[in-house]
C-alpha positions as CSV (number, residue, x, y, z in Angstrom):
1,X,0.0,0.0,0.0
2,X,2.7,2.4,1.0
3,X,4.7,1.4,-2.1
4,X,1.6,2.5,-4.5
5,X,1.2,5.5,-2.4
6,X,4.8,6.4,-2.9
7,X,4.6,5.6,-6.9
8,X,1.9,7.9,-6.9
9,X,3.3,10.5,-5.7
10,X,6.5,10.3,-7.6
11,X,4.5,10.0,-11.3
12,X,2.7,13.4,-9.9
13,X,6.3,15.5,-9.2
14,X,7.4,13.6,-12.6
15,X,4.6,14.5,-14.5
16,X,4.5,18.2,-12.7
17,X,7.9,18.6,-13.6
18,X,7.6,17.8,-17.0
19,X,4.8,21.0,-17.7
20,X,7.2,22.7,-15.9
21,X,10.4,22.0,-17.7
22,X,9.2,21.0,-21.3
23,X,7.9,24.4,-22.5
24,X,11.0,26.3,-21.0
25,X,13.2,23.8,-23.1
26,X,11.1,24.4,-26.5
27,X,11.7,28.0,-25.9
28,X,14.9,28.4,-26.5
29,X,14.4,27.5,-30.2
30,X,11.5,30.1,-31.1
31,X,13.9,32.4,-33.0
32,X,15.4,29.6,-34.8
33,X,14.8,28.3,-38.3
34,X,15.6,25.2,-39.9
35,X,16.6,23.2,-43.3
36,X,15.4,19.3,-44.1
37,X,15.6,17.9,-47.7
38,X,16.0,14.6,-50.2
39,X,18.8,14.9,-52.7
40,X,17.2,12.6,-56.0
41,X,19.2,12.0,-58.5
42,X,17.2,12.6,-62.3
43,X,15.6,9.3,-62.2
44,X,14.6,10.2,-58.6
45,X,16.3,7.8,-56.5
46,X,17.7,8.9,-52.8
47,X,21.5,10.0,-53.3
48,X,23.5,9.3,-50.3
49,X,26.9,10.5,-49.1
50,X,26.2,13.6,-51.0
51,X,28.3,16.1,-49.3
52,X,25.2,19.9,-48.7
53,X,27.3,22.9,-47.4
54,X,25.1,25.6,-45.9
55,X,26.8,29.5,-46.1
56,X,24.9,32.3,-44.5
57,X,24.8,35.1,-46.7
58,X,24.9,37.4,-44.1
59,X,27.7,36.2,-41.4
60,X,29.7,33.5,-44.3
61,X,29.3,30.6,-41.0
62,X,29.5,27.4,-42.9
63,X,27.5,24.1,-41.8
64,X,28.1,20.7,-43.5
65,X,25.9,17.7,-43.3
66,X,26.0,14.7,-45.3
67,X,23.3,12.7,-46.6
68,X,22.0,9.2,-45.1
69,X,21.0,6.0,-47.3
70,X,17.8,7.8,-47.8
71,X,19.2,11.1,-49.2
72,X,17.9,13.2,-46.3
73,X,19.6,15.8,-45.1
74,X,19.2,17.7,-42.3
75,X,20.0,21.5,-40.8
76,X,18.7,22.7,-37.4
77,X,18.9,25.4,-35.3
78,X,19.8,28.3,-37.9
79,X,19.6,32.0,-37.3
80,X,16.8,33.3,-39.5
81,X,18.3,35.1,-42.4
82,X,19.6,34.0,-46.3
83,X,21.7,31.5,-47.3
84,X,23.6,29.8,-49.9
85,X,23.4,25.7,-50.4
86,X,25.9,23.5,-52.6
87,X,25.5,19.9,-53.2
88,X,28.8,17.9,-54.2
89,X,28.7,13.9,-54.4
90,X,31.2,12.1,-56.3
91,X,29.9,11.1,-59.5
92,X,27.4,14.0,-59.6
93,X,28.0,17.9,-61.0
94,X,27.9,20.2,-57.9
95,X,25.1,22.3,-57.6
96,X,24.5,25.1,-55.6
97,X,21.4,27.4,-54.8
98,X,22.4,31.0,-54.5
99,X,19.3,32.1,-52.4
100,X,18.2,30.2,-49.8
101,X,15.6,32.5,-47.2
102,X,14.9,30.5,-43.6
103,X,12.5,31.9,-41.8
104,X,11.7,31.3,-37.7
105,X,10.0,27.7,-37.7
């Protein structure tokens, strides 16, 4: 009984703590943006290992990510503003997109 009792009470303070914490944590991303994409190749299948640079336009900071066996690539946590993305795979021209705008997700 007093083991229940105690259980109880700990999923209360956990779950309190959660609707405390949780919304203070998703806060801190507000005046972020972010970049998610598939790199296809022309017969549209998932190139991976392609090599996606992100440049602001603004401040030059440089980001890198590489693409997964799906062709996904990923950027998060970005200051809102323009930027410039180049794709580069072996076997593949590089491409880049001059003018990128992320907004505040």
């Amino acid at each position: 009984m007093q083991l229940r009792r105690l259980l109880r009470t700990q999923l209360v303070i956990l779950t309190f703590t959660a609707l405390v914490v949780v919304p203070s944590l998703l806060g801190h991303t507000a005046g972020t943006a972010g970049l998610t994409g598939t790199v296809t190749d022309p017969s549209g299948a998932a190139v991976p290992n392609v090599t996606v640079t992100l440049t602001s336009n603004d401040t030059n900071q440089v980001r890198t990510a590489t693409t997964g066996g799906e062709g996904v690539y990923r950027f998060t946590l970005l200051p809102p503003g323009t930027y410039r993305v180049r794709f580069a795979a072996n076997g593949f021209k590089t491409s880049e997109v001059s003018a990128v705008t992320l907004n505040v997700t």
